[in-house]
C-alpha positions in Angstrom: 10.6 -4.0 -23.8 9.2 -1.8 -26.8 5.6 -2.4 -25.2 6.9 -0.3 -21.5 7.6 2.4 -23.5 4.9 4.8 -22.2 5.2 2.7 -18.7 7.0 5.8 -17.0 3.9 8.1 -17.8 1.2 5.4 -16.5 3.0 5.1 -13.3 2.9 9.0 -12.7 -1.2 7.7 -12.0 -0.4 5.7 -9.0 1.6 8.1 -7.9 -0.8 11.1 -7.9 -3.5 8.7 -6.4 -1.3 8.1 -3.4 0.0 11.3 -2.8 -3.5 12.9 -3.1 -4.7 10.2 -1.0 -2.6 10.6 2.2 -2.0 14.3 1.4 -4.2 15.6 4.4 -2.9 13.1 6.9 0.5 13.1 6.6 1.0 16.8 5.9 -2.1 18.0 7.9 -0.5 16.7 11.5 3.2 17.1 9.9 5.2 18.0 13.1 2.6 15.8 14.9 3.8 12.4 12.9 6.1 9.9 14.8 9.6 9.6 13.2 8.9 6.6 11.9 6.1 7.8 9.6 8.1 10.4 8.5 10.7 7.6 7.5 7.8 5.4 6.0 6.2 8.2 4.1 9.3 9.4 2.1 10.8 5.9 1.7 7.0 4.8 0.5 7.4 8.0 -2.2 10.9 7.2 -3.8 9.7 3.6 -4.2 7.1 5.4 -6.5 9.4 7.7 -8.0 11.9 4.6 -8.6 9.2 2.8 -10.1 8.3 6.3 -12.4 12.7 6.3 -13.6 13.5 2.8 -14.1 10.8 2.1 -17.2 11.7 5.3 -18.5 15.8 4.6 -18.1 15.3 1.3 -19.9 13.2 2.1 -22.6 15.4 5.3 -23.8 18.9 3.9 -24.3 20.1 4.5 -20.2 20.5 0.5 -19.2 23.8 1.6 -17.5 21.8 4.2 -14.7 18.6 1.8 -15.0 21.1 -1.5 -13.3 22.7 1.2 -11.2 19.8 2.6 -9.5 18.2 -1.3 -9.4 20.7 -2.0 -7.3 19.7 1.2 -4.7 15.9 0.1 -5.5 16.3 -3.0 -4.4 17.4 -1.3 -0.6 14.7 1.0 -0.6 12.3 -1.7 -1.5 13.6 -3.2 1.7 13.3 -0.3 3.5 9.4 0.6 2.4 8.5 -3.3 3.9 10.7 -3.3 6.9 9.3 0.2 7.8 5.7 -0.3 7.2 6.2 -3.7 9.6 7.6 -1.4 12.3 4.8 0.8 12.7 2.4 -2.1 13.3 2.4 -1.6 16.9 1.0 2.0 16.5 -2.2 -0.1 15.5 -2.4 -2.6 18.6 -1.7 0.9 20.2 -4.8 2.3 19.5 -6.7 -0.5 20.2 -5.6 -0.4 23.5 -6.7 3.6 24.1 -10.2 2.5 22.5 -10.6 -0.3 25.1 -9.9 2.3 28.1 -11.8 4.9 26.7 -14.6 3.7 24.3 -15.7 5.9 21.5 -12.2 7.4 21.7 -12.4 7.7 17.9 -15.9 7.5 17.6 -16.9 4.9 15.3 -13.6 3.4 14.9 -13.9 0.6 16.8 -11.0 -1.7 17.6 -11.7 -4.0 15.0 -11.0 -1.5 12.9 -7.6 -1.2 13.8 -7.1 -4.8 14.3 -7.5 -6.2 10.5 -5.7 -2.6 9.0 -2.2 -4.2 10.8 -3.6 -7.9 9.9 -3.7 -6.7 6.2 -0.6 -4.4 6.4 1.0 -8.1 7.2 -0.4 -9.7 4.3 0.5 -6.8 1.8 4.4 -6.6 3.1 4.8 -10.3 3.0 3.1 -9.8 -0.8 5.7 -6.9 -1.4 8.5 -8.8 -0.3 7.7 -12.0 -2.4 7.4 -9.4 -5.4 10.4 -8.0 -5.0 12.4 -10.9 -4.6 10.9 -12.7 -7.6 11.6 -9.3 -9.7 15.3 -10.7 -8.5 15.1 -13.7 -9.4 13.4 -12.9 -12.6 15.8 -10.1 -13.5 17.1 -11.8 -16.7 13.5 -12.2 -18.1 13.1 -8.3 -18.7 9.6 -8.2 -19.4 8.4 -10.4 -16.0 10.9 -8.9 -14.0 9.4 -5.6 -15.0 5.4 -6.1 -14.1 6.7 -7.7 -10.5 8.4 -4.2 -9.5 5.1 -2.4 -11.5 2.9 -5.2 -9.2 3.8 -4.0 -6.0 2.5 -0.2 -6.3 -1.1 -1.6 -6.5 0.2 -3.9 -3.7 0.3 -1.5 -0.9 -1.4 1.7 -2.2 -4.7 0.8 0.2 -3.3 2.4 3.1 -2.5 6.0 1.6 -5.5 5.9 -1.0 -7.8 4.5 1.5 -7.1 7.5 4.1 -7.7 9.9 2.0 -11.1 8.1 0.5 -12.5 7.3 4.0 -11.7 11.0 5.5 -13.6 12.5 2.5 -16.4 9.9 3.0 -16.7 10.9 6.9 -16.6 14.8 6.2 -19.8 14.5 3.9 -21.4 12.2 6.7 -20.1 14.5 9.6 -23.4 15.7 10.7 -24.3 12.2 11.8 -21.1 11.9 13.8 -20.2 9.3 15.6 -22.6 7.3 13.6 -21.1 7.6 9.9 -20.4 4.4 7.5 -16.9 3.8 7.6 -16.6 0.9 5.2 -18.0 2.1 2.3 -14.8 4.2 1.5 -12.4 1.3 1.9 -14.4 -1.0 -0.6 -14.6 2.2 -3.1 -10.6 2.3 -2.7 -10.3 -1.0 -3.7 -12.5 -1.2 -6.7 -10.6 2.1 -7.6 -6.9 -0.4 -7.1 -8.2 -3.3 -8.7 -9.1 -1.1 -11.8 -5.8 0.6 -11.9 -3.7 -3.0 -12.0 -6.3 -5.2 -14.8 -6.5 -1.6 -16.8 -2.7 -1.5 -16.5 -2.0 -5.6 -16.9 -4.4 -5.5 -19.7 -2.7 -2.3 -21.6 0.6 -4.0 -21.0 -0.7 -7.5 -22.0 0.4 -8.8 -18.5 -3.2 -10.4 -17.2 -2.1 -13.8 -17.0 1.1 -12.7 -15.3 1.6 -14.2 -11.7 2.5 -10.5 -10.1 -1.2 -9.3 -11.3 -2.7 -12.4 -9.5 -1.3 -11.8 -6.3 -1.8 -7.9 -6.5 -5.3 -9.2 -7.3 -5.1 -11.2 -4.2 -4.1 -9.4 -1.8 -6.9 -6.5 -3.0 -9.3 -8.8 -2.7 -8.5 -10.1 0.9 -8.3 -6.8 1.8 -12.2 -6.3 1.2 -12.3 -8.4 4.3 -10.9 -6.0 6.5 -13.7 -6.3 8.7 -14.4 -10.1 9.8 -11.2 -10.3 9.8 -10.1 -7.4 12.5 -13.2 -8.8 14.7 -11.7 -12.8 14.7 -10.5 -13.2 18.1 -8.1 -15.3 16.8 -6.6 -12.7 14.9 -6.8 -10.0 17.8 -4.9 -12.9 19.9 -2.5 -13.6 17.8 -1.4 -9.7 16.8 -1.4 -8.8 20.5 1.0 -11.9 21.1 3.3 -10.8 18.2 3.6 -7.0 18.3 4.6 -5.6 21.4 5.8 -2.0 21.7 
């Protein structure tokens, strides 16, 4: 665990990244925000800050608090996935205002909307399988490790990509509603993807199944687009999520 000694002072990285990232929309509209994005939002940010204590508690002599607040980790992890799944209908939501009132959200279309809660799916089930295989691993210190590191770069999209895409429209607002809206969210990722193989390589943690799927799941996401306009997609999320 010698090589995670500095790991505490990477993370603070991801971190700033998010919080700058989703800064203007969550605190911008605070006492507009839903209860449940209020719950999302801080459960979302002391999953960070766990992930910011536990290297540090390990790697300078505090084993004792680092098991201890696993244990509490482990329930907010739970909390962050079973959260973010809850707020999917917010998406199908929209959808439904942009169909009764088209350019609603000018060029937000609902396609757009459509593959963001197809994706938040694939990165909660990714979550979930990393933080039960961190479990499972628990005894192997060093994998263990890099599967709770894994899943920041698992679901940072959302909050990074926000905060990306609103800056990317406000430089293109003078062609409103006719502004590129994709560009941003491939930026984001190449941004992500960067973070976790800089991070995998600095920790030597490459060929480590946890970077794979954070890889995975980064990569699917820059199909956002075909896969919000599949009608087979749109058919099955409007089956699934009702409000």
């Amino acid at each position: 665990m010698a090589k995670y000694k500095s790991l505490y002072l990477w993370m603070l990285l991801p971190m700033i990244f998010m919080q700058a990232g989703i800064f203007e929309d969550y605190w911008g509209d605070f006492k507009e925000n839903a209860w449940s994005v209020h719950v999302h939002y801080w459960t979302g940010t002391v999953w960070y800050l766990f992930l910011i204590l536990q290297p540090y508690y390990a790697t300078h002599g505090q084993l004792a608090r680092h098991r201890t607040l696993g244990i509490i980790g482990m329930f907010m992890g739970g909390a962050v996935c079973l959260t973010a799944l809850s707020m999917l209908y917010r998406d199908i939501e929209t959808t439904q205002l942009i169909r009764e009132v088209p350019g609603r959200f000018g060029p937000f279309e609902g396609w757009f909307f459509f593959g963001v809660a197809a994706l938040e799916i694939v990165m909660m089930v990714a979550f979930g399988v990393a933080v039960i295989m961190s479990i499972i691993e628990r005894k192997q210190l060093d994998r263990h490790a890099w599967w709770l590191i894994s899943t920041v770069f698992i679901i940072m999209m959302p909050a990074l990509g926000r905060g990306i895409q609103n800056v990317h429209i406000a430089m293109q607002i003078k062609q409103w509603p006719n502004v590129d809206i994709m560009s941003s969210l491939y930026f984001t990722q190449f941004i992500i993807i960067a973070m976790l193989l800089g991070g995998a390589w600095k920790y030597q943690q490459l060929r480590h199944p946890a970077t794979w799927l954070a890889l995975g799941v980064n990569l699917v996401t820059l199909l956002l687009e075909p896969i919000g306009r599949s009608a087979a997609v749109q058919q099955f999320l409007q089956t699934m999520i009702k409000g």
